[in-house]
BALOBA-1460 file (C-alpha; in Angstrom, 3 decimals):
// residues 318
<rec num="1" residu="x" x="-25.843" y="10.956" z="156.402"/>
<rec num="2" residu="x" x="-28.584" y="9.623" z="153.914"/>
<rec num="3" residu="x" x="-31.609" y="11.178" z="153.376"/>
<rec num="4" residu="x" x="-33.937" y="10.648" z="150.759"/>
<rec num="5" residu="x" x="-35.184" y="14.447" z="150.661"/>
<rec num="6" residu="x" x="-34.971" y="16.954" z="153.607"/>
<rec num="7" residu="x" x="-36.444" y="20.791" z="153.970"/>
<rec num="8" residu="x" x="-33.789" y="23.260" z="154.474"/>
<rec num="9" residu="x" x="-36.139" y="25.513" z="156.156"/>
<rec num="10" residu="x" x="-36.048" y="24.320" z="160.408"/>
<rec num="11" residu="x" x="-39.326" y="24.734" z="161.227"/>
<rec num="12" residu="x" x="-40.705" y="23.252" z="158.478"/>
<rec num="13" residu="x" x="-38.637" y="19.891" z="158.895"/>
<rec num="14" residu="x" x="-40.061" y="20.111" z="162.394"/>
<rec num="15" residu="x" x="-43.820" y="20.264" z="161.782"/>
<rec num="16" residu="x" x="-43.076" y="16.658" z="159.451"/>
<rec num="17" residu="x" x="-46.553" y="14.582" z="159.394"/>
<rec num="18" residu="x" x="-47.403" y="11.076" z="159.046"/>
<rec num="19" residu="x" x="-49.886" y="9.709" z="156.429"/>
<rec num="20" residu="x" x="-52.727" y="9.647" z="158.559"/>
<rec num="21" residu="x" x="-53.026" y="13.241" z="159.548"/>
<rec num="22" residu="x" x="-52.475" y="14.568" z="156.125"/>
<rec num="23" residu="x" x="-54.992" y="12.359" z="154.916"/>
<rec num="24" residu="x" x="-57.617" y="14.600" z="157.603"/>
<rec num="25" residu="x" x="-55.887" y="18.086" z="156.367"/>
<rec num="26" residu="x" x="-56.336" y="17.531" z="152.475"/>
<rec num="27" residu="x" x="-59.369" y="15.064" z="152.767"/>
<rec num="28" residu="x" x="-57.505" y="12.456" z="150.256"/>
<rec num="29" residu="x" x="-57.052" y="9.470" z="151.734"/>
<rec num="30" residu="x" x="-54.033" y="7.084" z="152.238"/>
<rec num="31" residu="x" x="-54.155" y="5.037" z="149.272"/>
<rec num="32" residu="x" x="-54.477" y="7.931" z="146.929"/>
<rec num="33" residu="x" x="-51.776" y="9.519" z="148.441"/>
<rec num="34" residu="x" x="-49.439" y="6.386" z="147.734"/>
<rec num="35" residu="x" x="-50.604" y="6.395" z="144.314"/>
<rec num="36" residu="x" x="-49.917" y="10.016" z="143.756"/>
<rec num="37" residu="x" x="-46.318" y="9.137" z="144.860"/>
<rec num="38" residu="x" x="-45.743" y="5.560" z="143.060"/>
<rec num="39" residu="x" x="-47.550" y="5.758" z="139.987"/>
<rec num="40" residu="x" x="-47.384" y="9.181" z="139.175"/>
<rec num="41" residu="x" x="-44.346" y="10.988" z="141.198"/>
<rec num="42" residu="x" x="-46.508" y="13.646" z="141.839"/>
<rec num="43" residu="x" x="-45.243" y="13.665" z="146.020"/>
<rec num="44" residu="x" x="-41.733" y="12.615" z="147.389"/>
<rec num="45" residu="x" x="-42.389" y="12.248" z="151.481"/>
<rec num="46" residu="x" x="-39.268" y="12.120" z="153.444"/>
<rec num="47" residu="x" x="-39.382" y="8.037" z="154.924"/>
<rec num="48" residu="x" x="-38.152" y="7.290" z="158.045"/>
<rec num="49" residu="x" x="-35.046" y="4.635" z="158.784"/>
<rec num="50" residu="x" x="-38.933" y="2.040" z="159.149"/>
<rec num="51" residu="x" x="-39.825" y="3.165" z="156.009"/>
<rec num="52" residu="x" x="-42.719" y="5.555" z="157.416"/>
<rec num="53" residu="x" x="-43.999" y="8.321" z="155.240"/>
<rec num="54" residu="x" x="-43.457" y="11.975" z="156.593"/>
<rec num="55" residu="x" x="-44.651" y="14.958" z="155.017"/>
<rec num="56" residu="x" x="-43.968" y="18.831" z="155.010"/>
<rec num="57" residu="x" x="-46.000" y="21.444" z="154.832"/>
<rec num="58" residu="x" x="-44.780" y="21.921" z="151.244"/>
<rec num="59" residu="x" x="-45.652" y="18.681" z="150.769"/>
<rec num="60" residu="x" x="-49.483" y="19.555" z="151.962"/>
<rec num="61" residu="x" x="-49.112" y="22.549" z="149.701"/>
<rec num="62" residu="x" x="-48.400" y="20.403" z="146.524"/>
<rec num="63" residu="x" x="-51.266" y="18.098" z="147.667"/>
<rec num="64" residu="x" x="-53.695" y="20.739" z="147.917"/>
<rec num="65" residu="x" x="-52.507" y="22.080" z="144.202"/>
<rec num="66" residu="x" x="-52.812" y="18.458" z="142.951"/>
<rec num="67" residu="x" x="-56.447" y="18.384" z="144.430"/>
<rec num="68" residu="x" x="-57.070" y="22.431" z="142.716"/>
<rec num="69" residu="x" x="-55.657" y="20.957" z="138.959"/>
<rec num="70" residu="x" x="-57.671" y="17.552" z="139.004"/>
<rec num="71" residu="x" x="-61.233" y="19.624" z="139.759"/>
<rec num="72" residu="x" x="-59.977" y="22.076" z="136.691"/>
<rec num="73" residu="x" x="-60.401" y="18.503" z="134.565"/>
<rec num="74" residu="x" x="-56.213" y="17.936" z="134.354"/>
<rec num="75" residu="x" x="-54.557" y="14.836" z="133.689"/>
<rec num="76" residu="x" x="-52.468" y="13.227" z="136.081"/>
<rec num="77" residu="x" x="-49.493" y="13.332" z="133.031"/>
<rec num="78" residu="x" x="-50.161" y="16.904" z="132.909"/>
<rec num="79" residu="x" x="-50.335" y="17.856" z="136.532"/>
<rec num="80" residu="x" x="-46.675" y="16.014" z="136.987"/>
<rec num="81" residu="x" x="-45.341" y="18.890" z="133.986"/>
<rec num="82" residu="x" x="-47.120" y="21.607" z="135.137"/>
<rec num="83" residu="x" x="-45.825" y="21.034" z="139.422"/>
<rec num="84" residu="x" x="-42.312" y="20.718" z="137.576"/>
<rec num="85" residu="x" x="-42.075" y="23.991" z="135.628"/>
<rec num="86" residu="x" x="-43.779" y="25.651" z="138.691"/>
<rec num="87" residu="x" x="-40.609" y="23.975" z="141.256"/>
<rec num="88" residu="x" x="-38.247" y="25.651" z="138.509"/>
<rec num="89" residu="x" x="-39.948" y="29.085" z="138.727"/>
<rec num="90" residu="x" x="-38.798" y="31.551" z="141.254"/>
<rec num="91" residu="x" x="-40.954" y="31.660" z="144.096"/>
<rec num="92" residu="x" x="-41.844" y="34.686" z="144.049"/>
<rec num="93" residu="x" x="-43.300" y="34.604" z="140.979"/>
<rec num="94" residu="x" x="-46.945" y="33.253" z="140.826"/>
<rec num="95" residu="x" x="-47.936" y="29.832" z="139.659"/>
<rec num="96" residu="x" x="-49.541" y="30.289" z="136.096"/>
<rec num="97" residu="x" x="-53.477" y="28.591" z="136.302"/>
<rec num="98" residu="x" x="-54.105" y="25.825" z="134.544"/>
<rec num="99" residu="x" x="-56.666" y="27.083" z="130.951"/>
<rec num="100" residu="x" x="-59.810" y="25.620" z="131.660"/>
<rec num="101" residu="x" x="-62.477" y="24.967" z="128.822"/>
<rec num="102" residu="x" x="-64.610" y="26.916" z="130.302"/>
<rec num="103" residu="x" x="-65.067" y="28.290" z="133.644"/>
<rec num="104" residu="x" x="-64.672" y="25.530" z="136.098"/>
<rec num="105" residu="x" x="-67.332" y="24.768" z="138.476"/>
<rec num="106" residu="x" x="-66.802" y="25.505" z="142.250"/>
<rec num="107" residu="x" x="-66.581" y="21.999" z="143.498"/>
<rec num="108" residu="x" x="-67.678" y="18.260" z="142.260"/>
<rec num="109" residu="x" x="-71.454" y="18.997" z="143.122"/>
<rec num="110" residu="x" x="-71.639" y="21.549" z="140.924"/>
<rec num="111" residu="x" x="-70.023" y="20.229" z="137.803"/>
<rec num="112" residu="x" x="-72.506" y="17.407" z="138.590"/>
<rec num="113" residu="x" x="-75.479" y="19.727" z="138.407"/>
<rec num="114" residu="x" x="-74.374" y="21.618" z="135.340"/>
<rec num="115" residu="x" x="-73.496" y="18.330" z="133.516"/>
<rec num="116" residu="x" x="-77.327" y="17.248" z="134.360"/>
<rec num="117" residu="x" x="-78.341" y="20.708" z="133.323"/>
<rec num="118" residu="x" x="-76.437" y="20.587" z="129.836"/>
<rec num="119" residu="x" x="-76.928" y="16.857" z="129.142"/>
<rec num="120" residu="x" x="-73.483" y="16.387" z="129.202"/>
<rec num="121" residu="x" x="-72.180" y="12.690" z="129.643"/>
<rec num="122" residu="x" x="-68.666" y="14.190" z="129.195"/>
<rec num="123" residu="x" x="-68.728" y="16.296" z="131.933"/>
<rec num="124" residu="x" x="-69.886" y="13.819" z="134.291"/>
<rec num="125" residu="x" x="-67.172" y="11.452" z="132.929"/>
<rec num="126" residu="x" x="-64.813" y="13.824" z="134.182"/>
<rec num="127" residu="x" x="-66.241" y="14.706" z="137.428"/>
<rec num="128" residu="x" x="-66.350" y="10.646" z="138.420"/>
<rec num="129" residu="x" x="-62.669" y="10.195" z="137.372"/>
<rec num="130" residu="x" x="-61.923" y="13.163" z="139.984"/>
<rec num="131" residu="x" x="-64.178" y="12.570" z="142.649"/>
<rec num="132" residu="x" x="-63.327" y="8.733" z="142.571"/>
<rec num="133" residu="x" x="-59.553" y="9.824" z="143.526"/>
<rec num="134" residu="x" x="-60.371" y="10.300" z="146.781"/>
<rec num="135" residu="x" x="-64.173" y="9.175" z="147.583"/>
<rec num="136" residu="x" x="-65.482" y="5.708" z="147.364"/>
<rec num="137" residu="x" x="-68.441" y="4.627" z="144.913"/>
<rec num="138" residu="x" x="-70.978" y="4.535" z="147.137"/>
<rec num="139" residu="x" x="-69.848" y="8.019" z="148.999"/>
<rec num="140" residu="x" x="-69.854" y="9.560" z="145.680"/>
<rec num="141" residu="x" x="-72.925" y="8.002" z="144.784"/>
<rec num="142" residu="x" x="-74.848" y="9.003" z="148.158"/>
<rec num="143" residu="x" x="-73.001" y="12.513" z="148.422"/>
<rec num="144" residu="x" x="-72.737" y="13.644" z="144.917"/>
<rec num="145" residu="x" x="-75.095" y="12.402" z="142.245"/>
<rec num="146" residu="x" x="-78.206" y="11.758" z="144.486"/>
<rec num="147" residu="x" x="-77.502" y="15.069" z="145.812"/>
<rec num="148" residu="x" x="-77.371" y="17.084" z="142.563"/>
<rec num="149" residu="x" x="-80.366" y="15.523" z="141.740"/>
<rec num="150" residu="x" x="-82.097" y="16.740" z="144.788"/>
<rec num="151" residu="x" x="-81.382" y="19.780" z="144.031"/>
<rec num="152" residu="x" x="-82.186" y="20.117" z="140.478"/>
<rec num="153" residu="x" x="-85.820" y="18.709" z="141.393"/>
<rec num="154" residu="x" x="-86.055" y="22.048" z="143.932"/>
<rec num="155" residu="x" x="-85.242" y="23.938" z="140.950"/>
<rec num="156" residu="x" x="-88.863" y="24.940" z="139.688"/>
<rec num="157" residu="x" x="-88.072" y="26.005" z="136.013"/>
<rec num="158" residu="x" x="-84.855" y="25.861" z="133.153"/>
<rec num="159" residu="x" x="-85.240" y="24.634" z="129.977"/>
<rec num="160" residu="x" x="-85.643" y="20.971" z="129.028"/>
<rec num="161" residu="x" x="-85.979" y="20.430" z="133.016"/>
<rec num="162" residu="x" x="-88.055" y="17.100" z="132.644"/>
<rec num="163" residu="x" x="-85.835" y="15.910" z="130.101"/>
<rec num="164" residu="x" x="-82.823" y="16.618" z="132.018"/>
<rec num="165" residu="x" x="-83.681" y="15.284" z="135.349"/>
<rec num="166" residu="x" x="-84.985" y="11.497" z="133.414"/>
<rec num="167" residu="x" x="-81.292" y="11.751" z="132.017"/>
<rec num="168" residu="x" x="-79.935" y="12.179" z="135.004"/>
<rec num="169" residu="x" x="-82.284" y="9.888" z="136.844"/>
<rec num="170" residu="x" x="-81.052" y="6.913" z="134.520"/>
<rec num="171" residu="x" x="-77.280" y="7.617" z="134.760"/>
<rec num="172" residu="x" x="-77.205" y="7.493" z="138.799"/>
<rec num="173" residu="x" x="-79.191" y="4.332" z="138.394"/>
<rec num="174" residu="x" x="-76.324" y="2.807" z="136.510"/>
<rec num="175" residu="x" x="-73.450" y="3.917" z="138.894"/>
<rec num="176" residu="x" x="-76.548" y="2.560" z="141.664"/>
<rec num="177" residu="x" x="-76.420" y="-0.764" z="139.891"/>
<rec num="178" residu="x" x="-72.240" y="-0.539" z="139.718"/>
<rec num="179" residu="x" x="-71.993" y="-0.235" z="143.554"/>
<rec num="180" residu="x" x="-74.525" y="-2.808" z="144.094"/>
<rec num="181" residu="x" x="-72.763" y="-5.484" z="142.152"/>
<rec num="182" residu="x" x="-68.790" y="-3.853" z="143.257"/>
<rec num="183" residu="x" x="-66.249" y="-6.607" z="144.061"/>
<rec num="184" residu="x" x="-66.437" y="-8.027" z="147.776"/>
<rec num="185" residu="x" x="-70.061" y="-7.280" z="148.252"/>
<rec num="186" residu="x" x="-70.659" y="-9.719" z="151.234"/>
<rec num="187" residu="x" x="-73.625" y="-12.412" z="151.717"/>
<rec num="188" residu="x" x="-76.425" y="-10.448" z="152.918"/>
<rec num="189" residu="x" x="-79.885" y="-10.067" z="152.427"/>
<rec num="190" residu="x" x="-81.113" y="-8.851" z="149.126"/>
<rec num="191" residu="x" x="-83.676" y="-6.037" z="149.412"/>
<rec num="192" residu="x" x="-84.935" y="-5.029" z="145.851"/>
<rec num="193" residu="x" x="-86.454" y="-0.831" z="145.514"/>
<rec num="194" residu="x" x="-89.267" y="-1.254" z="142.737"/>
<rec num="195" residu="x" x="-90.249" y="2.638" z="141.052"/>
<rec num="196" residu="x" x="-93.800" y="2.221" z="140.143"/>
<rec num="197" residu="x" x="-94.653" y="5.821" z="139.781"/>
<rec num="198" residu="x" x="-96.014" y="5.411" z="136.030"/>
<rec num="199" residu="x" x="-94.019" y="7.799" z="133.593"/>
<rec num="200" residu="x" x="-91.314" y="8.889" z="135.889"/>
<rec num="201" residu="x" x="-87.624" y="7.509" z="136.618"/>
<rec num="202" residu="x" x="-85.954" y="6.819" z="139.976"/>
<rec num="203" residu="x" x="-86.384" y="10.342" z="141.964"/>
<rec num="204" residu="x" x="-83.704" y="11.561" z="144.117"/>
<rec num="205" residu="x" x="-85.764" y="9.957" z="147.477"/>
<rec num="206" residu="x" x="-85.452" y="6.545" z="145.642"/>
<rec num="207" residu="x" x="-82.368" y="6.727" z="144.803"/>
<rec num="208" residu="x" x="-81.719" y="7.764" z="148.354"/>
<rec num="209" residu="x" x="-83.668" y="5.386" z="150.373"/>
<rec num="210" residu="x" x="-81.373" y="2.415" z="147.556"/>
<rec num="211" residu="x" x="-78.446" y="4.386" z="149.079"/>
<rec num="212" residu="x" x="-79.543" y="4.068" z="152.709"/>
<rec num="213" residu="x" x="-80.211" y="-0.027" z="152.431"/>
<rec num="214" residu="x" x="-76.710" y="-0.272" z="151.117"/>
<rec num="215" residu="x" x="-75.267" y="1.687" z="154.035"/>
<rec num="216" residu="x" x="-77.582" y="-0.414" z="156.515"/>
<rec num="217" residu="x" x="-75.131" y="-3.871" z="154.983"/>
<rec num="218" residu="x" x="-78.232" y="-4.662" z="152.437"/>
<rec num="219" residu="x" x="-77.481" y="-5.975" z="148.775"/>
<rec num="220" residu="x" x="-79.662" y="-3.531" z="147.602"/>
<rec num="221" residu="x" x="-80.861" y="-3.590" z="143.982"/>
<rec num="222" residu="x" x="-83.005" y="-1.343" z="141.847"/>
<rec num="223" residu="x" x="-85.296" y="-3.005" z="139.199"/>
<rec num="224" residu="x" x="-84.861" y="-1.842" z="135.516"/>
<rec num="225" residu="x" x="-88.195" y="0.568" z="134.741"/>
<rec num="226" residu="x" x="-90.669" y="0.149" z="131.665"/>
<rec num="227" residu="x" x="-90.291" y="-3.579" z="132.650"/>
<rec num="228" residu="x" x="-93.519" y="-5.630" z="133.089"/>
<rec num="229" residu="x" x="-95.189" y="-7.234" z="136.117"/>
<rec num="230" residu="x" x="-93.787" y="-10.671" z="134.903"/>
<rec num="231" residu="x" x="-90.829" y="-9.555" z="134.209"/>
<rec num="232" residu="x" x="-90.251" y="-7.933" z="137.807"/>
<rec num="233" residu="x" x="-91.220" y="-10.783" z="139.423"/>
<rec num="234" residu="x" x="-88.403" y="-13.020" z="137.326"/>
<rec num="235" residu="x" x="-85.864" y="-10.562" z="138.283"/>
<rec num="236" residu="x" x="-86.588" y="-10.430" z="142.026"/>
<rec num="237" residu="x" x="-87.121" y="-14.376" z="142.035"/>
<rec num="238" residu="x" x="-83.671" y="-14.602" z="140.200"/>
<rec num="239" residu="x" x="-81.982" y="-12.205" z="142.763"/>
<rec num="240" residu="x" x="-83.214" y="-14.352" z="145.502"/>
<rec num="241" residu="x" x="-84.392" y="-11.099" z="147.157"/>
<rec num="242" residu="x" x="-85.921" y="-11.154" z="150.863"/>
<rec num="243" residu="x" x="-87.611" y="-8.026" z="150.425"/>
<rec num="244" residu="x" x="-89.415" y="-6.053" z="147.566"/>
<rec num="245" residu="x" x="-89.893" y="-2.862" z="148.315"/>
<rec num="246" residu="x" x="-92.244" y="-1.043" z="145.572"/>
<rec num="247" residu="x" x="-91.973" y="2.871" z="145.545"/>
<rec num="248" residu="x" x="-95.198" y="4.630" z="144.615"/>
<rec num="249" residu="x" x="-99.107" y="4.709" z="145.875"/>
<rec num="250" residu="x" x="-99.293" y="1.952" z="149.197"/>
<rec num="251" residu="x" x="-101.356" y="-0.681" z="147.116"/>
<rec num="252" residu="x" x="-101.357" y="-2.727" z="151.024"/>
<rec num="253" residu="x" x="-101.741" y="-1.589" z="154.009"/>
<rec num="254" residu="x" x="-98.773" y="-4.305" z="155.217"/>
<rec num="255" residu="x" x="-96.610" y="-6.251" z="153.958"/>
<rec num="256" residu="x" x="-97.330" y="-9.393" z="152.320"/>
<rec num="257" residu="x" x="-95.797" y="-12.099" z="150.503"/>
<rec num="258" residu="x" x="-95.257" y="-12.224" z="146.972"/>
<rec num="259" residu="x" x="-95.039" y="-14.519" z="144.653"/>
<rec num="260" residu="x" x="-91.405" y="-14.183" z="143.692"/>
<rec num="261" residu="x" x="-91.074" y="-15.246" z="147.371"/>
<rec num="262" residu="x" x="-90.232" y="-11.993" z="148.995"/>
<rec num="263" residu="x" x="-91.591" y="-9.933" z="151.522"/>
<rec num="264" residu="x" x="-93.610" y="-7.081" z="149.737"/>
<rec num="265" residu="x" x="-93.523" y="-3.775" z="150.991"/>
<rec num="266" residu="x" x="-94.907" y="-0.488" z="149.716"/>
<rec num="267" residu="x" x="-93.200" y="2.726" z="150.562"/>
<rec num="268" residu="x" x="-94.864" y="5.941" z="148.933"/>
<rec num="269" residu="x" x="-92.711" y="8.131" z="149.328"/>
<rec num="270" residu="x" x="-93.554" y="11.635" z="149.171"/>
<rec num="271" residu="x" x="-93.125" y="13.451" z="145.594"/>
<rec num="272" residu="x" x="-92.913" y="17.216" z="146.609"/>
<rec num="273" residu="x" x="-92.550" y="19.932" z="144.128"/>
<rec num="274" residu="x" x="-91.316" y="23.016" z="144.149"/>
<rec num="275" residu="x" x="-93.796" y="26.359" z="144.120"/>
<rec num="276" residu="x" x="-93.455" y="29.108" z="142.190"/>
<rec num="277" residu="x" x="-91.479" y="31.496" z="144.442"/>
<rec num="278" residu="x" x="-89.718" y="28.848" z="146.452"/>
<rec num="279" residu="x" x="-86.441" y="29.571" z="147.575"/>
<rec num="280" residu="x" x="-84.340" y="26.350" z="146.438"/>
<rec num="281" residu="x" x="-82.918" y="25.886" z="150.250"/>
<rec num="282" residu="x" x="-86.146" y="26.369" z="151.695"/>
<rec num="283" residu="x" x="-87.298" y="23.587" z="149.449"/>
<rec num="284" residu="x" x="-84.701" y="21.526" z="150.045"/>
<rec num="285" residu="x" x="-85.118" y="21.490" z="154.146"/>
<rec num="286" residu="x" x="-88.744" y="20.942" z="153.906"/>
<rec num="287" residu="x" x="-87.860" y="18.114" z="151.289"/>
<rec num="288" residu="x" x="-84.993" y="16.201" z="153.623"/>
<rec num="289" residu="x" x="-87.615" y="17.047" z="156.875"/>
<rec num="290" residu="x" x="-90.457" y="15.028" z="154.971"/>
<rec num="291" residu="x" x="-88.075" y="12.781" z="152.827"/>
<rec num="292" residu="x" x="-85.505" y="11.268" z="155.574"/>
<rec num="293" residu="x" x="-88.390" y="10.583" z="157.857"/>
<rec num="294" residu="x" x="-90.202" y="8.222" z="155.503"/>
<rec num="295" residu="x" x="-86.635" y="6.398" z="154.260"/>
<rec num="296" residu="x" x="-86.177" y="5.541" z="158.153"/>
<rec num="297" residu="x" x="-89.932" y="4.498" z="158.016"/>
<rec num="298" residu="x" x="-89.195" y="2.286" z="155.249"/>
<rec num="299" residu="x" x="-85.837" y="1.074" z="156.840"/>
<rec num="300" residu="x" x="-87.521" y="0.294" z="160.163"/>
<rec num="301" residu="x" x="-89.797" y="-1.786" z="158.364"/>
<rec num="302" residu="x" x="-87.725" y="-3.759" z="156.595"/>
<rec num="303" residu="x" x="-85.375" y="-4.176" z="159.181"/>
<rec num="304" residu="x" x="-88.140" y="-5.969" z="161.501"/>
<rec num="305" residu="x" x="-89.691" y="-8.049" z="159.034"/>
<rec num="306" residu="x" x="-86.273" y="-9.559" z="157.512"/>
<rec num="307" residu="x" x="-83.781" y="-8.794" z="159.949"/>
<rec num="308" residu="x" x="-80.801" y="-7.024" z="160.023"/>
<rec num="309" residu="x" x="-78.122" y="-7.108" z="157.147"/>
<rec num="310" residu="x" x="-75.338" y="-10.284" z="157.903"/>
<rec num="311" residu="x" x="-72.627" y="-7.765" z="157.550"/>
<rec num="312" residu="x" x="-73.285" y="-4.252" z="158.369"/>
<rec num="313" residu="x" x="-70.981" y="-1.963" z="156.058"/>
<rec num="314" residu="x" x="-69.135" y="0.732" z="158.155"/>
<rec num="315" residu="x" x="-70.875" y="4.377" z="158.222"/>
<rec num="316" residu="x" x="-69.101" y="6.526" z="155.605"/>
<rec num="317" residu="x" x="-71.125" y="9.801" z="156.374"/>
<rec num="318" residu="x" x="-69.005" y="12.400" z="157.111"/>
């Protein structure tokens, strides 16, 4: 009889899963879970005589522990050592924790926010190489770095706080301009977001409403800031955009056309801050009441005036 690896233990080789419902247990979808086994023989799942994956629950286990040593900032090289000294341990002796350089923020979010907190490109270098493992761009994107910077805006005072958030501000723009131009974008109408709040960067319910176009099929773009009229008005015309919406005090009552040929809107969306006293998550609920209200608004509007995207993208919220 040929096996490629069995589970002495019986009821263990009888609770065997396939790919797909391991992939809802751990959260870490198919194709990282075939990587994790080809490229880095991190997992061995039992195959079937078809060639099927099948996993056991110690095979879940290891997953989970992968997961646990990638958030701590571990290689993959190093993870593959450290899950082979633990298999030679006995098992009844605990697994030894991996040093971190410091303590090790709760979850992606987190390291996210202290990385914007410490101006720390390094940190956020590490927590897009994890989070990336298992979520796409754009969920990561959406889910992660807009959200951080939601909630570092409901934070009301730490030091260099205006400094911090403009850094941050100008890094999610780039990874907003990565997943705007990603490989296999499809043909659909180009919608430009235009900041025109003098002085300030993309705030989180910019970025947001850039992230909401691009899950509504849009090729949504954001225009570079400290960039002049003229300047804008190349861009969009080179972009071939069908909408232009601008961000900041409504200049129009309606929209109009412009002269780089696309339909002009003007979406002022509102720029709450935090009081003295607030309570961060009472901030925040007043701020997604007010915020996701005026981003359908602004979808709605767009959405009549140029249509509908070609290709709608498939809803990744969870």
């Amino acid at each position: 009889m040929t096996t490629i690896e069995s589970n002495p233990i019986d009821n263990e080789s009888r609770a065997l899963l396939p790919i797909r419902s391991v992939s809802q247990i751990t959260g870490v979808n198919p194709i990282t879970l075939r990587a994790w086994e080809r490229r880095y023989d991190l997992i061995r799942p039992t195959r079937t005589p078809a060639g099927h994956r099948l996993y056991s629950q110690q095979d879940i286990r290891t997953i989970q522990r992968i997961q646990e040593l990638a958030e701590s900032g571990m290689g993959f090289a190093q993870i593959a050592l450290l899950l082979d000294q633990e298999d030679q341990q006995p098992t009844a002796k605990p697994r030894p924790e991996p040093v971190p350089r410091q303590a090790p923020p709760r979850s992606l979010l987190d390291r996210v926010i202290r990385a914007g907190m410490e101006l720390d490109p390094a940190e956020l270098r590490v927590a897009e190489a994890t989070a990336l493992m298992w979520l796409t761009p754009a969920a990561y994107l959406r889910d992660v770095l807009i959200e951080a910077l939601a909630q570092l805006e409901a934070r009301t005072a730490w030091p260099d706080r205006d400094l911090a958030l403009a850094w941050l501000s100008e890094y999610i723009k780039g990874r907003a301009d990565w997943v705007a131009d990603a490989p296999g974008q499809v043909a659909s109408p180009v919608v430009v977001v235009d900041n025109r709040v003098a002085g300030h960067g993309f705030t989180a319910s910019g970025l947001r409403l850039f992230a909401a176009l691009h899950d509504d099929g849009h090729h949504a773009r954001l225009l570079p800031t400290g960039i002049d009229d003229t300047q804008r008005e190349q861009l969009v015309r080179r972009w071939r955009a069908t909408a232009w919406i601008r961000l900041g005090p409504q200049e129009k009552p309606h929209p109009t056309a412009s002269r780089a040929g696309a339909r002009l809107f003007c979406c002022d969306l509102a720029s709450l801050e935090p009081r003295d006293g607030d309570e961060a998550a009472d901030f925040m609920h007043r701020w997604r009441h007010v915020i996701e209200h005026e981003i359908r608004s602004c979808r709605d509007q767009v959405a009549a005036a140029v249509g509908p995207a070609i290709t709608s993208r498939p809803s990744t919220h969870h």
